[in-house]
C-alpha positions in Angstrom: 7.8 -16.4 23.9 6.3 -13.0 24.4 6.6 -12.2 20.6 5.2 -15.5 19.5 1.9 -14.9 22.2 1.3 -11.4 20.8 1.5 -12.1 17.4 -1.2 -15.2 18.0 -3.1 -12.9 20.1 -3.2 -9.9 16.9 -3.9 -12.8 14.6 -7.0 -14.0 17.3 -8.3 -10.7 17.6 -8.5 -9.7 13.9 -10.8 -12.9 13.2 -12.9 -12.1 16.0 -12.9 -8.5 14.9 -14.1 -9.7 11.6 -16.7 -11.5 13.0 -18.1 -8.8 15.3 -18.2 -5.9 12.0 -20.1 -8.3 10.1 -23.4 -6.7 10.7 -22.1 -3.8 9.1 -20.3 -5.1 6.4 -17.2 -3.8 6.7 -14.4 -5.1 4.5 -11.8 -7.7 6.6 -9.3 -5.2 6.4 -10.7 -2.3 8.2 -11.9 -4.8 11.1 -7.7 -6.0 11.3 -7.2 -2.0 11.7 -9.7 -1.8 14.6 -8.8 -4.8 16.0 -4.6 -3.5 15.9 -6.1 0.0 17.2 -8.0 -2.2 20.6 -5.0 -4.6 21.0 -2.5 -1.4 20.5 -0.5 0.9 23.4 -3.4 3.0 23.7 -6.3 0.6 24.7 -5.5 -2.7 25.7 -1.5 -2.6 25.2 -1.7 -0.1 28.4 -2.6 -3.5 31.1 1.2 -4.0 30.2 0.1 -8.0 30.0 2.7 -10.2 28.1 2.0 -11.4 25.3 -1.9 -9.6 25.2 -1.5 -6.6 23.3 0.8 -4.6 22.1 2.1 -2.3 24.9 4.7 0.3 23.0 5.7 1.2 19.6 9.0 -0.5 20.6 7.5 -4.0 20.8 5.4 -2.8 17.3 8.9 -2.2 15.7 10.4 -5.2 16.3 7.5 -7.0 13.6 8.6 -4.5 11.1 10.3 -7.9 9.3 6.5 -8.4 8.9 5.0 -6.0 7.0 8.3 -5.8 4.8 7.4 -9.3 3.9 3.8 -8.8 3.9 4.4 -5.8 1.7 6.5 -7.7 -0.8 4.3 -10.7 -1.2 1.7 -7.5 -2.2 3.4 -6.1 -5.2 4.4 -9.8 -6.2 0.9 -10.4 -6.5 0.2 -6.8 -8.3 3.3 -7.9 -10.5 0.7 -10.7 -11.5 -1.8 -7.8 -13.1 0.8 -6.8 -15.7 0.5 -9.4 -18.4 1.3 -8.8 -21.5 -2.2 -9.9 -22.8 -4.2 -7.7 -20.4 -1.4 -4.9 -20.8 -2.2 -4.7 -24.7 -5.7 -4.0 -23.7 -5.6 -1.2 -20.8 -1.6 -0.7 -20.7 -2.2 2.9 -22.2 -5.1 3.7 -20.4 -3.1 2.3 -16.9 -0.5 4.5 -17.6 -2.2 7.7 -18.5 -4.7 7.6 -15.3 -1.5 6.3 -13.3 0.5 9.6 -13.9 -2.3 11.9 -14.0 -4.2 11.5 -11.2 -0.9 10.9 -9.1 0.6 14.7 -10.8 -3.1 16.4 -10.1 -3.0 14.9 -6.5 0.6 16.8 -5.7 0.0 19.2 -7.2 -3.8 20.3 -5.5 -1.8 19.6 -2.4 1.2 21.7 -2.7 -1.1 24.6 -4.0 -3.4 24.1 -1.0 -0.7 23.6 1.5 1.8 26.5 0.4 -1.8 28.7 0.6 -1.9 27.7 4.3 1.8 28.5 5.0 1.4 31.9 3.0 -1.4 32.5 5.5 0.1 31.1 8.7 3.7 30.8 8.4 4.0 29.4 12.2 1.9 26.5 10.7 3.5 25.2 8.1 7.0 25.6 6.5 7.7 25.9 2.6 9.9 23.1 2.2 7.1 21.0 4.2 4.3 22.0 2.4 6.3 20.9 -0.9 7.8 17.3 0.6 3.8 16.7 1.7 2.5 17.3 -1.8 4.7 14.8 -3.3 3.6 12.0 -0.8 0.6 12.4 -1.7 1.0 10.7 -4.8 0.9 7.5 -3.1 -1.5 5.2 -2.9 -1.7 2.1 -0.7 -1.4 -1.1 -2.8 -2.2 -3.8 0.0 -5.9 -2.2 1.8 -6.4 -2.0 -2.2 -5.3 -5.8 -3.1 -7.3 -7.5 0.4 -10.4 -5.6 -0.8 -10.4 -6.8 -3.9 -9.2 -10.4 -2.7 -12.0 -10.4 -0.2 -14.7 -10.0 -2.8 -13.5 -11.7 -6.0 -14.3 -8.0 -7.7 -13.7 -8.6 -11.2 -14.6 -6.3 -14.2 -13.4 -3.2 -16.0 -12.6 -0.8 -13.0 -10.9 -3.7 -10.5 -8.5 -4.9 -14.1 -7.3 -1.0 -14.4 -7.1 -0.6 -10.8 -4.5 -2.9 -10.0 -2.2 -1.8 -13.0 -3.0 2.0 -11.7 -2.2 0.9 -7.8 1.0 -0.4 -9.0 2.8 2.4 -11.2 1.4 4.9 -8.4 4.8 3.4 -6.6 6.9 4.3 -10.0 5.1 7.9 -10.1 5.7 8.8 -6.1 9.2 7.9 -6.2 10.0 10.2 -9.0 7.7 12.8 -7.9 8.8 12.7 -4.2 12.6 12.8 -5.0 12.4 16.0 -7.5 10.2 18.1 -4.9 12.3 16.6 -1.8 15.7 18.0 -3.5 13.8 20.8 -4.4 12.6 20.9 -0.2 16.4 20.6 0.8 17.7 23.0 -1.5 15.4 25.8 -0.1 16.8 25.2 3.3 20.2 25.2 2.0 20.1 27.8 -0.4 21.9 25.4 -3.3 19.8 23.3 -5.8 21.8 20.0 -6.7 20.3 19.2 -9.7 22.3 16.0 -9.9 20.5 14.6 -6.6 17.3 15.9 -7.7 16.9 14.4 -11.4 19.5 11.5 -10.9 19.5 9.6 -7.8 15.3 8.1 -8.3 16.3 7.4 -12.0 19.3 5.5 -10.7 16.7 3.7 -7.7 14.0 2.9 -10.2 16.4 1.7 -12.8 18.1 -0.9 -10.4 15.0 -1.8 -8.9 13.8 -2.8 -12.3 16.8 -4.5 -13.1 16.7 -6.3 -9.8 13.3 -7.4 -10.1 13.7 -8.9 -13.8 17.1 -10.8 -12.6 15.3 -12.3 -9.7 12.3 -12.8 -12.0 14.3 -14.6 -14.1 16.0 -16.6 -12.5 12.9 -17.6 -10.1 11.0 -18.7 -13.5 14.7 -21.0 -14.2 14.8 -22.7 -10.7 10.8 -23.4 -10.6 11.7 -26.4 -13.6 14.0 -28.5 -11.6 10.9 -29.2 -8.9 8.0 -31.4 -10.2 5.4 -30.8 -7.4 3.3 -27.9 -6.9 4.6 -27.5 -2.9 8.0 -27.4 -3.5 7.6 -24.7 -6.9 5.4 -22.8 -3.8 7.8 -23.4 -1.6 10.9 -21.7 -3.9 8.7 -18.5 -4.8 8.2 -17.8 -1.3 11.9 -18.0 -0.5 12.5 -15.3 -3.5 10.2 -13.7 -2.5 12.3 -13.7 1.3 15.2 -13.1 -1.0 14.1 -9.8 -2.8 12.8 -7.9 0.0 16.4 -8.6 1.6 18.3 -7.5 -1.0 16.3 -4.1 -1.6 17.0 -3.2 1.4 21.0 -2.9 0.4 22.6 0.4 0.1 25.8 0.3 -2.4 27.7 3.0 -3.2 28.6 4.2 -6.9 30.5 7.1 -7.0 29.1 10.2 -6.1 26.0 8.4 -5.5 24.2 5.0 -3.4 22.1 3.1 -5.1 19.0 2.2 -3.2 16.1 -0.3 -4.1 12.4 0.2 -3.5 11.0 -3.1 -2.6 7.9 -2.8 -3.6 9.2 -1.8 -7.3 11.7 -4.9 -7.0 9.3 -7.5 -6.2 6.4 -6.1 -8.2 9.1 -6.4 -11.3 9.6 -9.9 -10.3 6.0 -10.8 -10.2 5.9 -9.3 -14.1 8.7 -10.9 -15.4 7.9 -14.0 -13.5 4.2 -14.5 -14.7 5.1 -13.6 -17.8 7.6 -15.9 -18.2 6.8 -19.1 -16.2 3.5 -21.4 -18.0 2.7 -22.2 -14.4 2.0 -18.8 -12.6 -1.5 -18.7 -12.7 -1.6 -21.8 -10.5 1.6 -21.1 -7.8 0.0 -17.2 -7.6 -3.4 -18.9 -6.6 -1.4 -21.1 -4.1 0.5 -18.0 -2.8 -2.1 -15.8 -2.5 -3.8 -18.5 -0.1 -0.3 -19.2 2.0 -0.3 -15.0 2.7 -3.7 -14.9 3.9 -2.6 -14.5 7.8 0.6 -12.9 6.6 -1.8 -10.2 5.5 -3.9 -10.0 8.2 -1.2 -10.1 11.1 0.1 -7.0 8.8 -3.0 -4.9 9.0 -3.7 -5.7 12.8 0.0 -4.5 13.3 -0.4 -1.5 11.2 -3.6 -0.1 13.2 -1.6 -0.7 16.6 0.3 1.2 14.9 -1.8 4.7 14.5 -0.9 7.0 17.1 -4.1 8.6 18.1 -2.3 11.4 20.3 -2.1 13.4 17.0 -5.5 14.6 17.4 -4.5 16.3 20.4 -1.8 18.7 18.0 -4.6 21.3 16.5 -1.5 22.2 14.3 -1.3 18.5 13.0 -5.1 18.3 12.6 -5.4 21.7 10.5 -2.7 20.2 8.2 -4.0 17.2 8.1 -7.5 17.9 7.1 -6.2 20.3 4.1 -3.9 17.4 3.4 -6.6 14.7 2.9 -9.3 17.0 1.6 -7.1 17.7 -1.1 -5.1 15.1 -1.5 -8.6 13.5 -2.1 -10.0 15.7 -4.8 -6.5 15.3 -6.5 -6.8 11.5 -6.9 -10.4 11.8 -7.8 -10.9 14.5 -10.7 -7.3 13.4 -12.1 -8.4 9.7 -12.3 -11.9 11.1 -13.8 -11.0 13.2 -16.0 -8.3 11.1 -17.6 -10.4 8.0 -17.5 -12.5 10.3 -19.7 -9.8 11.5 -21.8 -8.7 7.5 -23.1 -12.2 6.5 -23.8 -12.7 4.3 -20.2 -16.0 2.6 -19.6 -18.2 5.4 -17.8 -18.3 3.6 -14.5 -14.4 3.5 -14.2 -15.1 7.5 -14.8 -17.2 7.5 -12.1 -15.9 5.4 -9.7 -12.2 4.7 -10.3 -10.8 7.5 -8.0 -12.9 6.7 -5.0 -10.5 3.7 -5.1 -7.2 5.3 -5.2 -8.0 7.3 -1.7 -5.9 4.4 0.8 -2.5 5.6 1.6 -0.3 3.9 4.3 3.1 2.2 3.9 4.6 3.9 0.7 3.8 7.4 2.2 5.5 6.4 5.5 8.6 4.9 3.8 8.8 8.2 2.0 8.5 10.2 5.7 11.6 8.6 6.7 13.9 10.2 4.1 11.8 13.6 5.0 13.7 13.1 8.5 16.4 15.0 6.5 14.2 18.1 6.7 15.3 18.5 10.2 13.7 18.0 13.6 11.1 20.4 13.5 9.8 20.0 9.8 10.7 16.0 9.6 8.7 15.2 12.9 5.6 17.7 11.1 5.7 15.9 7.9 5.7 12.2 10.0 2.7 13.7 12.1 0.9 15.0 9.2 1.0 11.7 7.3 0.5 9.6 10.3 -2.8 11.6 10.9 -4.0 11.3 7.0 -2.9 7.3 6.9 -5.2 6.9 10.4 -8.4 8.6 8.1 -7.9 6.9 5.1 -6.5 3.0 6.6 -10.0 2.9 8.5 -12.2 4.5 6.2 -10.4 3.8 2.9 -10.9 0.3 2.0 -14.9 1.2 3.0 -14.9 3.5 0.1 -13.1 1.1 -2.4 -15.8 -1.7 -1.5 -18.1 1.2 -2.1 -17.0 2.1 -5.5 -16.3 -1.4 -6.7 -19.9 -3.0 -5.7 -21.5 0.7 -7.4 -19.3 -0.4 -10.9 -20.5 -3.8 -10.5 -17.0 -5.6 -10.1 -18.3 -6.6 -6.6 -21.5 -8.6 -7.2 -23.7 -10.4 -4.5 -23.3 -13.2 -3.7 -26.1 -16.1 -4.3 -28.0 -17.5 -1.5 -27.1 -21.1 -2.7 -23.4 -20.1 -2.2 -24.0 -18.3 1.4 -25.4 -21.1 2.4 -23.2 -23.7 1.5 -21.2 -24.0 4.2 -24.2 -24.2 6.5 -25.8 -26.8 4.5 -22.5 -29.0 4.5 -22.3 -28.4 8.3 -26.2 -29.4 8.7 -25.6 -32.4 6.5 -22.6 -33.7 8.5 -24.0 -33.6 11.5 -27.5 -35.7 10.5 -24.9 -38.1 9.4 -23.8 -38.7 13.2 
């Protein structure tokens, strides 16, 4: 009963939330955030109330099932953006700006933080430093996709960023496995080259093998239903189905396979839309059945934020040099390679300003940087915790920003913003 209260008392708040930022025209997401961060152990979670609030990370942890789910359903829909048709058009351009401005973003933030452990050793470790610049390759697909979602942004910059968002996941888990070995092996002295080049080729393979299988096999089973409801009603369940199964571990030898989710069910998505005449319709009908999915994930995710980490002036240091560079990374790679493939100026201008959001990839990737040890692990979990606080709450504002500047977010017409006060004015001179 207390589970069932709090989660209709986060999914409560966040509408209201939404309804109080709308002076300032924030995007939905970053009022969820706020609203997780009021309803979360540090403000209202502390009354200890059941059921109001969230009153430890405990109680946060057992809705983990949610934003697994939540965070399927996200690269489902991404999976969506990579149609053959649209991928003949910007599929080179997608991928060139999707491994440059991820490499340029490790690789400002390993020169940057390795400077800072040169200079204050006590600070920052060297294996750290290097594990830090490969999460920042990462960039947060969901704040992205509700953004986007929220405003119907459509044009040049919102049909590359989606496509970009999506192989940032691809790019990160290579990135972050090569300079993770490489982490380990300076704090063991031994380089194992067959971890370090082997093991994310092995995940990425069988998660793309995975996610074409269930793909498959999803577009098979959606012919034997006639009605709309029940072909929903089967995608959701594989979509239940693949986040399961990506979370198997099986042994192979000298090595486990593992299975990034969001790789999985992003592959299934591809195959899926590709595949299946009747995916533009069931994606519509998804996309509306996740709508509080989404939000309860974001109010979660900002109860979540652990705002003791601005008390650590060792976190904060980090964390600034981490995001500041992290930043410019993401930003002159994604400009300057726009530039180099001929993009449209305003995705030159404007397309890394969109790629700043970082939040779930980056903290899935912290949990394998446990293996660092206790002191370095626990720095590289603050440091990202800190950077994922920044950029959750002021992230999405800047892709709104950059999207309405490009023109993929346009106003909306009066007639439209008033419709459903004219419907409401007209039913009630009917009574």
């Amino acid at each position: 009963m207390k589970e069932i209260l709090s989660i209709a008392f986060a999914l409560f708040a966040g509408l209201m939330m939404t309804r109080l930022v709308r002076p300032l025209r924030l995007p939905d997401v970053t009022a969820y955030l706020f609203a997780g961060l009021l309803i979360g152990p540090f403000f209202l979670g502390r009354l200890g109330i059941p059921g109001i609030g969230f009153s430890s990370y405990a109680e946060l942890g057992a809705l983990d099932v949610v934003s697994d789910i939540a965070l399927g359903f996200i690269a489902f829909s991404i999976g969506n953006e990579f149609r053959l048709g649209a991928l003949r058009q910007t599929g080179r351009q997608a991928l060139v700006i999707g491994v440059v401005q991820a490499l340029a973003a490790a690789l400002l933030v390993d020169a940057a933080l390795i400077a800072l452990h040169l200079l204050a050793p006590q600070v920052l470790s060297l294996p750290a430093a290097i594990t830090l610049g490969a999460i920042a390759t990462a960039t947060a697909p969901a704040a992205t996709l509700m953004v986007v979602r929220q405003y119907k942004a459509k044009g040049p910059l919102t049909d590359l960023l989606l496509p970009i968002v999506a192989l940032d996941d691809a790019v990160g888990l290579v990135v972050f496995a090569i300079s993770f070995g490489v982490a380990r092996a300076l704090l063991s002295g031994a380089l194992d080259l067959f971890s370090v080049l082997l093991n994310p080729l092995i995940e990425i393979a069988a998660s793309l093998l995975l996610g074409a299988a269930a793909g498959y096999v999803l577009t098979r089973l959606e012919t034997l239903f006639h009605s709309n409801t029940n072909r929903l009603v089967m995608t959701i369940a594989f979509v239940f189905l693949t986040v399961a199964l990506s979370m198997l571990q099986l042994p192979a030898g000298p090595v486990t396979v593992g299975f990034s989710s969001l790789l999985v069910c992003m592959m299934m998505g591809t195959v899926f839309c590709n595949l299946c005449p009747l995916s533009d319709e069931l994606m519509a009908l998804a996309d509306r059945w996740t709508a509080p999915l989404l939000a309860l994930f974001f109010v979660i995710s900002g109860a979540q934020l652990e705002l003791e980490l601005f008390a650590d002036w060792t976190v904060v240091l980090a964390g600034v040099v981490y995001i500041l560079f992290r930043s410019a990374g993401k930003y002159i790679g994604a400009r300057e390679s726009a530039r180099a493939v001929h993009c449209d100026r305003k995705v030159v201008d404007y397309l890394g300003v969109t790629l700043l959001p970082q939040a779930g990839v980056a903290l899935g990737m912290c949990v394998s940087a446990q293996a660092l040890g206790t002191t370095d692990g626990a720095l590289v979990r603050n440091i990202v915790l800190f950077s994922v606080l920044v950029y959750e709450l002021f992230g999405p504002l800047a892709t709104k920003w950059a999207l309405t500047r490009a023109g993929d977010i346009r106003p909306i017409p009066p007639e439209v913003a008033n419709r459903r006060m004219q419907k409401l004015a007209q039913a009630g001179s009917k009574k």
